[in-house]
N, C-alpha and C positions, 0 to 999 in steps of 0.2 A: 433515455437509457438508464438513468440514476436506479426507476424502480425493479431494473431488470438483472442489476448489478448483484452478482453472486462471488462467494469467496472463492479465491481461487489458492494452489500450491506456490508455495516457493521455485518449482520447476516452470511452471506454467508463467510466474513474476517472469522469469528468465527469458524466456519465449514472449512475452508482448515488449519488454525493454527494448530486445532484439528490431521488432516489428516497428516498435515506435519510434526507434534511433533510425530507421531505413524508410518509411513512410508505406512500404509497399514491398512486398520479396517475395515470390516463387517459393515453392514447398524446396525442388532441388538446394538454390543456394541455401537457405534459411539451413538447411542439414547439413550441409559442408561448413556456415558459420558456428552451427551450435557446435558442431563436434569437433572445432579448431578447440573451442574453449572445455568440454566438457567430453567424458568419456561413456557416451550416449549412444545407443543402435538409432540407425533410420525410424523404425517399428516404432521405438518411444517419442521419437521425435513427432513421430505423424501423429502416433496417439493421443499427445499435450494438445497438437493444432485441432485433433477433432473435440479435443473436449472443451478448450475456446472459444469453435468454433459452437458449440450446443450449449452454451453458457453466453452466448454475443458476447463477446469479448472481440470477437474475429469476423470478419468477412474473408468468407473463401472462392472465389471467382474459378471456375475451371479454363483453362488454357490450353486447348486439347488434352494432353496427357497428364499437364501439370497442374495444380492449382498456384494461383495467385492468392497473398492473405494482406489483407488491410486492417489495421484497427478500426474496431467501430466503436472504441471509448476511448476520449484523451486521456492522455497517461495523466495529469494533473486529478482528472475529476474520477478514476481508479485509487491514485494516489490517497484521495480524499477521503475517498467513499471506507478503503481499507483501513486506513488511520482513525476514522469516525467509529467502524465498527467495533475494533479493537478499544478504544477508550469507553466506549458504551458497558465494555465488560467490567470495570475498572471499577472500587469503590471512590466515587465521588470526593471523597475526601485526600484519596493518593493520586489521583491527577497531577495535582501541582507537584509533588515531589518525584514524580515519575517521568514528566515532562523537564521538568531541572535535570533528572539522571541524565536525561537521553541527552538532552544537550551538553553535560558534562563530557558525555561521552561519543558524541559528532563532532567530524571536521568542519568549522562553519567558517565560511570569509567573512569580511568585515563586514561588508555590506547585507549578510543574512544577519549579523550580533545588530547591526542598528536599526533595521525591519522588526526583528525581537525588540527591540527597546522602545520601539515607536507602539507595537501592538501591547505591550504592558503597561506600559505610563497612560495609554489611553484607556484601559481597562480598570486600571488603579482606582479612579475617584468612583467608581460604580461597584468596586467591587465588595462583598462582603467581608467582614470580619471572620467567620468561618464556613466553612463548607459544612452541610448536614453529612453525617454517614448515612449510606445507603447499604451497608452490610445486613447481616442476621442480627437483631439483636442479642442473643446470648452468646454468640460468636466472635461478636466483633471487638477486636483489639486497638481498634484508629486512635480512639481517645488516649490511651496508653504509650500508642508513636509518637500522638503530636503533643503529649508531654515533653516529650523529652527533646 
């Protein structure tokens, strides 16, 4: 599935989290759940599942009148794929301080801070002393950040 993985909306996140916390839902229920949480017509709700559904993200099983939707990506390897993409955009060189934000500013339990500390300490003895920029050169400011 990995090469078939396409970006999808912040609406559409909403709608597989749904999918994937339930393993399996009916078009009806999934529309009564979205719309507990969000102020969303049916219309749009179908809409999100048919463009999940044309993107594989979704498997839609018909049910007589209803469709049935399963994921056909696990949310981890979604997860992954979206987080990969997004850092791919990123000058190389703000990685590190951008990954530090986020975690500054995540709720993380103990147990995710000592996973983090396991994957850096093992990282550490292999890692560079700096990261090349990958910006424009006449552009680019990084060296001017990581002065200071």
């Amino acid at each position: 599935m990995t090469e078939k993985i396409g970006v999808i909306t912040d609406a559409e996140w909403e709608i597989m989290r749904m999918v994937w916390s339930l393993g399996q839902v009916n078009s009806s229920h999934l529309i009564k759940l979205v719309q507990q949480k969000r102020d969303w017509q049916a219309s749009t709700i179908k809409t999100l599942l048919g463009r999940l559904v044309k993107k594989d993200y979704l498997i839609a099983t018909k049910e007589g009148r209803r469709f049935t939707y399963t994921a056909n990506i696990a949310e981890e390897e979604a997860m992954n794929h979206a987080t990969q993409s997004l850092f791919n955009q990123l000058c190389s060189m703000k990685k590190g301080r951008t990954l530090a934000t986020l975690m500054e500013q995540t709720a993380l339990s103990q147990n995710d801070i000592q996973m983090l500390q396991k994957v850096l300490a093992a990282k550490l003895p292999d890692a560079p002393t700096m990261i090349e920029c990958d910006c424009l050169p006449t552009n680019c400011d990084c060296l001017k950040e990581e002065a200071k």
